[in-house]
C-alpha positions in Angstrom: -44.3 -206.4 -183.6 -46.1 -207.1 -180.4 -47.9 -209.7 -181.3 -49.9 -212.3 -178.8 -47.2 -215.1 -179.0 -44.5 -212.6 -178.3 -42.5 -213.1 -174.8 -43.1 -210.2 -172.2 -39.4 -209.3 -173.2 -40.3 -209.0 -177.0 -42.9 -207.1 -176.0 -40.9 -204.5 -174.3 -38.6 -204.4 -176.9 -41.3 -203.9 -179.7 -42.6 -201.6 -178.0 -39.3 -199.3 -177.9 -38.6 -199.1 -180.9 -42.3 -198.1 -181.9 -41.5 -195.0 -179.3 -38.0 -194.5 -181.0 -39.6 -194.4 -184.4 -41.9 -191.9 -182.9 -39.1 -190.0 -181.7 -37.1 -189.7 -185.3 -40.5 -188.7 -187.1 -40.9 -185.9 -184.4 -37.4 -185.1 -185.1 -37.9 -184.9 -188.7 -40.1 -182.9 -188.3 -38.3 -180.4 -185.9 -35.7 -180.2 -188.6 -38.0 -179.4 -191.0 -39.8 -176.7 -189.1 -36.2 -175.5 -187.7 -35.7 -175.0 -191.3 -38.7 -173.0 -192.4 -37.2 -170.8 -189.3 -33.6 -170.6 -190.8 -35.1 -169.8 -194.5 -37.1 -166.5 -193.0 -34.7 -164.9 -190.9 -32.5 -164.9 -194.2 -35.4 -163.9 -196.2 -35.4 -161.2 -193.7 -32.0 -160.2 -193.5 -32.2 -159.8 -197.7 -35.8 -157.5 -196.8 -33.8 -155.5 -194.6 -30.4 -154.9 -197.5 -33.5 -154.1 -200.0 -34.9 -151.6 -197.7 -31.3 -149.6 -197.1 -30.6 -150.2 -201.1 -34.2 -147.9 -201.8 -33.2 -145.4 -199.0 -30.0 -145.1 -200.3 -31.5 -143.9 -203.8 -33.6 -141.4 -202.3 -30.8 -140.3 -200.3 -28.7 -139.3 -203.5 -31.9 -137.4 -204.9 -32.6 -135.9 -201.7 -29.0 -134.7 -201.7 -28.7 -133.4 -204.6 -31.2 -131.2 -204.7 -29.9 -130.0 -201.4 -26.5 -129.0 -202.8 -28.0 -127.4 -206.4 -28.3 -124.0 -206.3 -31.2 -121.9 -206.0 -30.4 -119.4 -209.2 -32.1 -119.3 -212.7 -29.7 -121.5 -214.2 -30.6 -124.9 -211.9 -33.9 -123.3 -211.8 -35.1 -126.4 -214.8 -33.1 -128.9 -212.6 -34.3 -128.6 -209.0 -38.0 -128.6 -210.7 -37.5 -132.4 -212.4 -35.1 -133.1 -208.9 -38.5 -132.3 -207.2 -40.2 -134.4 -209.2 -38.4 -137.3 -208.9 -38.7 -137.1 -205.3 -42.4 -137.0 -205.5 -42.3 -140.1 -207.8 -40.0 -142.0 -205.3 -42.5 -140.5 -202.0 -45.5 -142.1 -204.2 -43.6 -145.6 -204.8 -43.1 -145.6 -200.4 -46.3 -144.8 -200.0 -47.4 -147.9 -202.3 -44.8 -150.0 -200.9 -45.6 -149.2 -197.1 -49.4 -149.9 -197.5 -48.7 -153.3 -198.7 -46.0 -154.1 -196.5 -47.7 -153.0 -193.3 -51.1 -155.1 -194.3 -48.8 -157.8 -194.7 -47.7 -157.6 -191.8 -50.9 -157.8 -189.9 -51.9 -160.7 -191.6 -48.7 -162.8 -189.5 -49.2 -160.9 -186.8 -52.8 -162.2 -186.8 -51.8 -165.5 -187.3 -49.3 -166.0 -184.8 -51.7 -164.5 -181.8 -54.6 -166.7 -183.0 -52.0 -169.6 -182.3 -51.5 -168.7 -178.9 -48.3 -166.8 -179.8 -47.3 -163.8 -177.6 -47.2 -160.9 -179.7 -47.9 -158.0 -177.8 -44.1 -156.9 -176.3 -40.9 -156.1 -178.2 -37.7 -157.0 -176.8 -34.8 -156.7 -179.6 -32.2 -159.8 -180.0 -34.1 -161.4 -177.0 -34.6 -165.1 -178.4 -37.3 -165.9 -176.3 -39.5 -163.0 -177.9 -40.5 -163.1 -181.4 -41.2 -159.7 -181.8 -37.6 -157.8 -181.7 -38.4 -154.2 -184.0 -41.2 -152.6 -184.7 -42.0 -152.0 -188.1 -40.8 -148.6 -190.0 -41.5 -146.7 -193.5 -41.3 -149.2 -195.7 -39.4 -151.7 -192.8 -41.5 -154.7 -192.1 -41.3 -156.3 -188.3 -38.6 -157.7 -187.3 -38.9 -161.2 -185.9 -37.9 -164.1 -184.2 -39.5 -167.1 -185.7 -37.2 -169.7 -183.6 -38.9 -168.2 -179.9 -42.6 -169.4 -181.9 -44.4 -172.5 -179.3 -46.2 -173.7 -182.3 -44.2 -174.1 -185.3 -46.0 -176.8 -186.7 -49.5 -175.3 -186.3 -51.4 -175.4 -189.6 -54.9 -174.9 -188.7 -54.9 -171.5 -188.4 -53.1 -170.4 -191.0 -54.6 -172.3 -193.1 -58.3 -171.2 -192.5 -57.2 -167.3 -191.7 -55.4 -167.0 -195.1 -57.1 -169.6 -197.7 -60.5 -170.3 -195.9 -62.7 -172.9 -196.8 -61.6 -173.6 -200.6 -58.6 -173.6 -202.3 -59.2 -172.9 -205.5 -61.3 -170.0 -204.5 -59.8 -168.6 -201.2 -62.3 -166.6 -199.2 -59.8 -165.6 -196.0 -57.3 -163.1 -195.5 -55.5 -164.4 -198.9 -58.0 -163.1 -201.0 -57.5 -159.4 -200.6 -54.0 -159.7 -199.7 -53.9 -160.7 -203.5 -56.4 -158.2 -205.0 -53.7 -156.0 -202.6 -50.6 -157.5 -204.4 -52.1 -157.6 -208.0 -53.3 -153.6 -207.5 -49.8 -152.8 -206.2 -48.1 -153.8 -209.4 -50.5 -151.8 -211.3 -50.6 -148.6 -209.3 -46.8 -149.1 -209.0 -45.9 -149.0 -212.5 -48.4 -146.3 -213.5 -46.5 -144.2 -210.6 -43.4 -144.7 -212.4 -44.6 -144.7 -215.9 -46.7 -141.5 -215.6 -45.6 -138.2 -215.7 -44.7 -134.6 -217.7 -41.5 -133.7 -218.8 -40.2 -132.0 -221.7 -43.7 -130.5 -222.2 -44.5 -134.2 -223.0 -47.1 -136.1 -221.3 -46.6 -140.0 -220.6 -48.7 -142.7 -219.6 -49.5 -146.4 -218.4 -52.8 -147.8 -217.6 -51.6 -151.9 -217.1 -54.0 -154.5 -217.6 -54.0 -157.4 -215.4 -51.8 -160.3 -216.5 -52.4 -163.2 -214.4 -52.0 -166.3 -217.1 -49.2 -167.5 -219.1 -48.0 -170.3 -220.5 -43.9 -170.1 -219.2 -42.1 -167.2 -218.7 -41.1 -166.7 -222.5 -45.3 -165.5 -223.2 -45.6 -163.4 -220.3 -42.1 -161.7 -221.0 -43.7 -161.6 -224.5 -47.4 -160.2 -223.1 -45.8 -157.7 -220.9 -43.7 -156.1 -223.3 -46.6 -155.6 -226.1 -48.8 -154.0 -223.6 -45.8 -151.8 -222.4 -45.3 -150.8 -225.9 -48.7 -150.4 -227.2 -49.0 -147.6 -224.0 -48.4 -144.0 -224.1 -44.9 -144.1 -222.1 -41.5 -143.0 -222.9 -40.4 -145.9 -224.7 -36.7 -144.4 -224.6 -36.0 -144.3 -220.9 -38.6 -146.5 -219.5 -39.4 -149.2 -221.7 -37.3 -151.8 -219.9 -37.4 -150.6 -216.6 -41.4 -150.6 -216.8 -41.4 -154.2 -218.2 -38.7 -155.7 -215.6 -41.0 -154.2 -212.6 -44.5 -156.2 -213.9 -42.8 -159.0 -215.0 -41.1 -159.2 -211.3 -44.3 -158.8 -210.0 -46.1 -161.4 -211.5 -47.5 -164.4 -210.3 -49.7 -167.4 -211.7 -53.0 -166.9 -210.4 -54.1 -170.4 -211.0 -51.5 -173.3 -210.5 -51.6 -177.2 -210.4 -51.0 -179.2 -207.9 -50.3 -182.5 -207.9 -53.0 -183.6 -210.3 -55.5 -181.0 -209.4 -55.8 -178.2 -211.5 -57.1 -174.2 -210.9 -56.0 -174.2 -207.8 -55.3 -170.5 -206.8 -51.2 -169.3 -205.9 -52.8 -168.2 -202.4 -54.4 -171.9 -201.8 -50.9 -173.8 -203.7 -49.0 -171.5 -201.1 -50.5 -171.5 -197.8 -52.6 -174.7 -197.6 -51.8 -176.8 -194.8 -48.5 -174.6 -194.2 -46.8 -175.0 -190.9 -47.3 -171.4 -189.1 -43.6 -170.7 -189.6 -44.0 -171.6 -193.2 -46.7 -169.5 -194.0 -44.6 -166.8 -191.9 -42.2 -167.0 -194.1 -44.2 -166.9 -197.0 -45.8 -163.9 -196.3 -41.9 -162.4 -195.3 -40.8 -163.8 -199.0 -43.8 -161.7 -200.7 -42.6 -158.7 -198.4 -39.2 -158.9 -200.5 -40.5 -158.8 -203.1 -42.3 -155.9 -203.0 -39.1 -154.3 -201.3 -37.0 -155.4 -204.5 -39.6 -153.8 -206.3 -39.7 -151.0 -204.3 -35.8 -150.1 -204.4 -35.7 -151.2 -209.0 -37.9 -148.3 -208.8 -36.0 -146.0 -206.7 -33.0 -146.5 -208.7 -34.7 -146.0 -212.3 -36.1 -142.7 -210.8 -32.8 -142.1 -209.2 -31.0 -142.4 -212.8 -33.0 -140.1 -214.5 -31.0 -137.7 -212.5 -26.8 -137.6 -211.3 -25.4 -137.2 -208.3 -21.2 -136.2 -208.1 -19.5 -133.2 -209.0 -21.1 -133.3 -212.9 -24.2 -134.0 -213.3 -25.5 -136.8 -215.9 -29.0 -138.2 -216.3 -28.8 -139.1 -220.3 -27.0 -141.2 -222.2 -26.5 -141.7 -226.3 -24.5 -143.9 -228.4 -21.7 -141.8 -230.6 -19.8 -143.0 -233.6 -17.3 -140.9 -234.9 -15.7 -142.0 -238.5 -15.4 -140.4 -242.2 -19.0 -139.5 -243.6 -17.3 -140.3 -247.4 -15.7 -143.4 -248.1 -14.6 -144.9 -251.6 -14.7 -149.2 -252.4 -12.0 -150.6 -251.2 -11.0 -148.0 -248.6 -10.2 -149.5 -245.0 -12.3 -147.1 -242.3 -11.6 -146.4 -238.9 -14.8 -145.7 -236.5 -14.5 -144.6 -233.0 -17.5 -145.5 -230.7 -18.1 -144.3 -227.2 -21.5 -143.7 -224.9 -21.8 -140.3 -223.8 -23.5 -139.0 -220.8 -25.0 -135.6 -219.9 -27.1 -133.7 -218.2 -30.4 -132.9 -220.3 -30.9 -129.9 -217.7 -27.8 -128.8 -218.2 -26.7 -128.1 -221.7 -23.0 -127.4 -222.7 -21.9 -123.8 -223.9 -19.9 -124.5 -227.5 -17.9 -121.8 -229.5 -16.8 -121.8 -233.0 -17.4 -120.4 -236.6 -20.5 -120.6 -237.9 -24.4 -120.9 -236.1 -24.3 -123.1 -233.6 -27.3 -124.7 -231.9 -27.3 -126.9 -228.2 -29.2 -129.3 -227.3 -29.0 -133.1 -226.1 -25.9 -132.5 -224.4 -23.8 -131.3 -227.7 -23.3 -128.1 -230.0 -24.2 -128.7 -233.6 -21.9 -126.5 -235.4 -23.1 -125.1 -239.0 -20.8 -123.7 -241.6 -19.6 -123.1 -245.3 -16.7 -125.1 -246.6 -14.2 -123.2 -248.2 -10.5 -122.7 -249.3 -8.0 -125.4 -250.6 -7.1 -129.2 -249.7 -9.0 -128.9 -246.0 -9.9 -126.9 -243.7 -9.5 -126.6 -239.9 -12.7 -125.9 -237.6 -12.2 -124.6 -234.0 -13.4 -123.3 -231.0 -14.3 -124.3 -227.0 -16.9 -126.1 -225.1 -17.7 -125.6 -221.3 -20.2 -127.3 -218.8 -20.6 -126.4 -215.3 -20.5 -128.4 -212.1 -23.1 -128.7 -209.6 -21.3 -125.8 -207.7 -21.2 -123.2 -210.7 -17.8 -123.7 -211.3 -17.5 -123.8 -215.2 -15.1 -126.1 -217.1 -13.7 -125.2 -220.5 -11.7 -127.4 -223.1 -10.9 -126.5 -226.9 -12.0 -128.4 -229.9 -10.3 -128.4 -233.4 -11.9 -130.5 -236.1 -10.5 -131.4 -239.9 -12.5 -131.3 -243.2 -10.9 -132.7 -246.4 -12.1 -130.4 -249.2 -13.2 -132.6 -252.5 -13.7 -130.9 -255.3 -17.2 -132.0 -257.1 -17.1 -133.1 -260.5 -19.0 -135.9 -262.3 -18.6 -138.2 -265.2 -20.6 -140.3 -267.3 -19.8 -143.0 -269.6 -21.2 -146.0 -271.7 -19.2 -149.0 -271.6 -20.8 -149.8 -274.9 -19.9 -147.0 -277.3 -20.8 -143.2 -276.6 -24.3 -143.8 -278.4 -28.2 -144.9 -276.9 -29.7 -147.5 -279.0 -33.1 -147.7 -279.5 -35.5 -150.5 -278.6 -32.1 -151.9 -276.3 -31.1 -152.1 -272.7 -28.0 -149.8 -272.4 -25.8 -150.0 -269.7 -25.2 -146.4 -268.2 -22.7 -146.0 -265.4 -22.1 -142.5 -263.4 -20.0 -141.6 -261.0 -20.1 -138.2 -258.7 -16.7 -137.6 -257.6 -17.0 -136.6 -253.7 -20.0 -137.7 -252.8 -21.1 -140.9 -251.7 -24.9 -140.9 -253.7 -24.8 -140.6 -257.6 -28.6 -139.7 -259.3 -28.8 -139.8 -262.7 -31.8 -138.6 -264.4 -32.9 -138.5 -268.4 -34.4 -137.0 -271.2 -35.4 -138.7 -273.8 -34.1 -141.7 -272.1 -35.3 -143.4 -269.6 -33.6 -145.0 -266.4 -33.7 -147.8 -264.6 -31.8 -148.7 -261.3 -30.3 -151.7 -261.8 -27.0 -152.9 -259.2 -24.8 -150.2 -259.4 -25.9 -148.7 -262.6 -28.6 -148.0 -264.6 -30.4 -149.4 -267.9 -31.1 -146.7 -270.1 -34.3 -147.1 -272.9 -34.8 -144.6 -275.2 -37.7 -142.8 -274.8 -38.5 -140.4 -277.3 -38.1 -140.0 -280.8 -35.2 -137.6 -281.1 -32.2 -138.1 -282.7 -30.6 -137.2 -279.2 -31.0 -137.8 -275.9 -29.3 -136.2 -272.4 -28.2 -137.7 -269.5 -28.0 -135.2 -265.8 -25.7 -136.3 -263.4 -26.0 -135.3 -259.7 -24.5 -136.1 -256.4 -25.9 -136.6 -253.4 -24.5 -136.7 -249.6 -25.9 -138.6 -247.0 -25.1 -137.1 -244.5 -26.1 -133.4 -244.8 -28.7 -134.7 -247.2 -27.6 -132.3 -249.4 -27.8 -132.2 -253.3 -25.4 -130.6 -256.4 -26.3 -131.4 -260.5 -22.5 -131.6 -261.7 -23.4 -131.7 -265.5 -25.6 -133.1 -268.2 -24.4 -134.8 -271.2 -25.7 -135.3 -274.7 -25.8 -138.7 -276.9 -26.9 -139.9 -280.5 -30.0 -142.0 -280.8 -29.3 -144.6 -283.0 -31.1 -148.3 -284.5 -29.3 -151.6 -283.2 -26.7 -152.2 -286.2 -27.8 -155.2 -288.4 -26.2 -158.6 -286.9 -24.0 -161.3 -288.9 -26.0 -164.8 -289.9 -24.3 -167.8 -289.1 -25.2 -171.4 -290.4 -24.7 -173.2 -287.2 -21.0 -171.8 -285.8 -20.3 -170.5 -289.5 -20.5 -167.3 -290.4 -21.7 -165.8 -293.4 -18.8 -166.1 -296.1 -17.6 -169.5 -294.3 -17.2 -172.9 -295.1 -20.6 -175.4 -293.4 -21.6 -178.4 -293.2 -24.0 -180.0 -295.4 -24.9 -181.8 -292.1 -25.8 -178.6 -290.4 -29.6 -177.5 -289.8 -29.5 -174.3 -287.6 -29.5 -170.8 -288.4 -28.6 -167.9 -286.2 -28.7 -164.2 -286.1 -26.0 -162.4 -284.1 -23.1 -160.2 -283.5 -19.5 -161.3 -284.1 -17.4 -158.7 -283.3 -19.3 -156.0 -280.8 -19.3 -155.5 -277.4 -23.3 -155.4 -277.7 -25.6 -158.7 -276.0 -28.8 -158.0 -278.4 -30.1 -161.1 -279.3 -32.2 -161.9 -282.6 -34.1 -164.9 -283.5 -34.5 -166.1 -287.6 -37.8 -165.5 -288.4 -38.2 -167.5 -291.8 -35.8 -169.1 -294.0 -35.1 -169.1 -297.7 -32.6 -172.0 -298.5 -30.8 -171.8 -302.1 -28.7 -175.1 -303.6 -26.3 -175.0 -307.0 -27.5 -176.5 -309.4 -31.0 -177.6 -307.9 -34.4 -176.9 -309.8 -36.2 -174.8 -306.8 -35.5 -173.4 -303.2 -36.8 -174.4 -300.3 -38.6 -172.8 -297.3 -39.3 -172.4 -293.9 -40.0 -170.5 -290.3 -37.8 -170.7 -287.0 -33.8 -170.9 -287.3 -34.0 -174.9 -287.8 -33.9 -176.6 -291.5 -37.1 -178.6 -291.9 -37.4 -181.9 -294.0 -37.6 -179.8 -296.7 -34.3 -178.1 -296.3 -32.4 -181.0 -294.9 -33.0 -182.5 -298.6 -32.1 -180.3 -300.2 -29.0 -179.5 -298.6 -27.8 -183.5 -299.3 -28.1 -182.5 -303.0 -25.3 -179.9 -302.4 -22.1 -181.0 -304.0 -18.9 -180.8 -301.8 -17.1 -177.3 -303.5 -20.4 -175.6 -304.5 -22.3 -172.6 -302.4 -25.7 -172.7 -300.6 -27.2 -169.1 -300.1 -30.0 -168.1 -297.2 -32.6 -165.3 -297.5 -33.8 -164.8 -293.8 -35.5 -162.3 -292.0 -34.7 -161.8 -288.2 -36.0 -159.5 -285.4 -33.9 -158.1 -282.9 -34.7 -156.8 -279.4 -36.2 -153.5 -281.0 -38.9 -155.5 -282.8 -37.6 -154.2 -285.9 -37.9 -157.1 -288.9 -34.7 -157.1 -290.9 -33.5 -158.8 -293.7 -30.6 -160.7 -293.7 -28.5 -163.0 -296.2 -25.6 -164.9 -296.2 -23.6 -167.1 -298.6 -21.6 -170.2 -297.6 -19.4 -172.9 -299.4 -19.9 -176.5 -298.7 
């Protein structure tokens, strides 16, 4: 541009424009920086809504166990309020230590920069440093009154030191301090007695996962292979590591291993790695206040008290086929330290939250159940509504019956239906029979060698798990009845084909599916000098010739013998005209 043929005024003007390009790349850079400026004091803003959100938990504990009572009846609940506030004192504690080391770490920074950092003068934007840090309240500061925004040196060698992939500055504890945090945070909120229960977390360090999908995945198992209460804290437990968690070893651009400390703060503008160090400071504070509020909901706050939940479905216990049910579904709270006071006939035992009424049915059609339930408020004050409840009264009676004949054959599968009127389980059992659940019934095989056999029929209720025999019923033991033989679709008696070659043993006219199968064959021909022979229920040559010696009028006769489903060998003839 300012080349040696070039006129002095070409020169000149080269040489502008090299100073206005200048310019723009230090105003780029300005933005940039101004940026990095703009991104923490929102981050900080966000710190500071965090901070108020976790104060505001412990606020509503701290409350509450101000306006309970001191009598025997809260006695149980200002013991687990207590507790809970120790819980949420341990999680500050926790949360300041990290926060305040933090802390240091930018102030160390920013002083090593040349950066004043010694006075405090709120909403003055020619001082960084506006309020001085709190309980769980980082620093408050002014990024946009730093000299030396663009100042990476320092930072740089303070927090990563002399190798990225193995920091050995500042960054190396502050993420031994991060990593411990999440550990001693969750054990602080997974650990504890209640209920005369002990539970327990001891996390193990999970620094390496694939995507988010394996680490939800390695977090969970290890949250469920602990000693926690998998009920109530399960999710809450998971959510905090997994919120928590960073990669430990990243890659960047091409180079791989390098540690989140070195990706994060290696030649980072001062005010980036200020804000860097802010943005790890919310998230401990979100951490912080999830854990606040998961403590805070194992207890209420208003005028009733509630700390437990349940799903309840309400619907009939007892429903026949084809009946249309109607279930009502609702999630009810209470207060596990403060248990409900229910009236009504029959023993009646409280505990999560509801009465469990036991009594005898009796009387006609249905019967009508009664009586109150009361809970108290926080001041006392107790609240009473009435209850009434309907029973339908069925009257228990069974049946049994065979769809094929009242009879058990031997050696067969017999279908055996029962039905228990009035209760939703039928058992069936047998003697001299035995049975098999098969669909909705049963296949009954003799069993002994009686000339009876009974069947006891019981019902059962799912619900109250209870059981009542309603009868047992006697039948006749009996041998399959001999089947019909049929020279292909002919039956014995019939007129056939002399072109037909099969043979068949069954039942015409029963409601009975035994099969048989012709064992051997004896064929006879009018008028023809010997008979012929054979095994199976298909004519061999044998037969087939003989059969075309058969006049058209005159009768063919078969001697067979055929074994049914009870391995019993019968004989069986059968006469046909051709």
């Amino acid at each position: 541009m300012a080349g040696g043929k070039e006129t002095p005024r070409q020169k000149m003007i080269g040489m502008m424009y090299l100073v206005l390009t200048a310019l723009l790349a230090l105003n780029v850079s300005k933005q940039i920086l101004d940026a990095f400026v703009a991104i923490e004091e929102n981050i900080q803003k966000a710190n500071i809504a965090q901070f108020e959100r976790g104060e505001g938990f412990t606020s509503d504990v701290n409350s509450e166990l101000n306006t309970t009572p001191k009598n025997a009846e809260n006695a149980a609940k200002r013991e687990k309020l207590q507790k809970i506030l120790k819980q949420m004192e341990e999680v500050d504690k926790l949360s300041d230590k990290l926060l305040k080391n933090i802390d240091e770490i930018k102030l160390e920074i920013l002083e090593k920069s040349g950066e004043a950092v010694k006075e405090y003068k709120n909403q003055d934007e020619n001082t960084i440093l506006w309020e001085k840090g709190a309980k769980c309240k980082p620093i408050r500061m002014n990024l946009m009154a730093v000299q030396s925004k663009d100042q990476y040196d320092i930072p740089m060698h303070e927090i990563v030191g002399k190798e990225i992939k193995n920091p050995d500055g500042k960054g190396k504890q502050l993420w031994e301090d991060f990593v411990k945090f999440r550990s001693d945070l969750v054990k602080t909120v997974g650990s504890y007695n209640e209920g005369g229960k002990s539970y327990s977390i001891n996390p193990t360090p999970i620094n390496e996962f694939k995507n988010n999908a394996d680490l939800v995945k390695k977090v969970s198992d290890m949250v469920k292979k602990s000693k926690v209460n998998h009920m109530d804290d399960d999710q809450a437990l998971t959510d905090l590591y997994i919120n928590l968690t960073k990669p430990e070893r990243v890659k960047v651009h091409d180079l791989e291993g390098i540690h989140w400390i070195g990706a994060t703060f290696d030649h980072a503008p001062l005010v980036a790695a200020v804000a860097s160090l802010t943005s790890l400071q919310q998230d401990v504070l979100s951490a912080r206040a999830y854990a606040l509020a998961h403590l805070k909901s194992k207890v209420s706050t208003g005028e009733y008290s509630f700390n437990k939940i349940m799903p309840l479905a309400y619907g009939p216990a007892i429903a026949n086929t084809g009946d249309e049910v109607e279930l009502k579904v609702m999630m009810a709270a209470f207060d596990s330290d403060n248990q409900p006071e229910v009236t009504g006939p029959g023993a009646i035992t409280v505990a999560g939250g509801q009465g469990t009424l036991k009594t005898k049915v009796a009387g006609g059609a249905e019967m009508v159940l009664s009586g109150t339930v009361s809970i108290k408020n926080k001041s006392g004050v107790k609240k009473t509504e009435n209850w009434t409840h309907t029973i339908k009264i069925m009257k228990p009676q069974g049946t049994v019956s065979l769809p094929e004949l009242n009879v058990l054959y031997k050696g067969y599968n017999n279908i055996v239906e029962g039905v228990a009127s009035g209760y939703d389980q039928t058992i069936l059992n047998g003697n001299g029979v035995s049975l098999t659940k098969s669909g909705n019934g049963y296949i009954g095989r003799v069993s002994g060698a009686g000339r009876t056999a009974t069947i006891s029929i019981s019902g059962k209720n799912s619900v109250t798990n209870k059981t009542v025999s309603l009868g047992t019923f006697t039948f006749r033991v009996m041998n399959l009845p001999p089947p019909s033989l049929f020279f292909g679709a002919v039956e014995d008696g019939g007129k056939a084909s002399k072109a037909e070659t099969r043979l068949f043993a069954r039942y015409s006219d029963s409601p009975l599916k035994a099969e048989f199968t012709v064992q051997t064959w004896e064929l006879n021909v009018a008028g023809a000098p010997r008979p012929a022979k054979g095994t199976g229920n298909q004519l061999n040559a044998d037969g087939i010739s003989l059969m075309r010696q058969a006049k058209p009028g005159s009768t063919i006769s078969f001697m067979t013998q055929v074994k049914g489903p009870d391995g019993i060998l019968r004989k069986k003839s059968g006469v046909f005209t051709i």
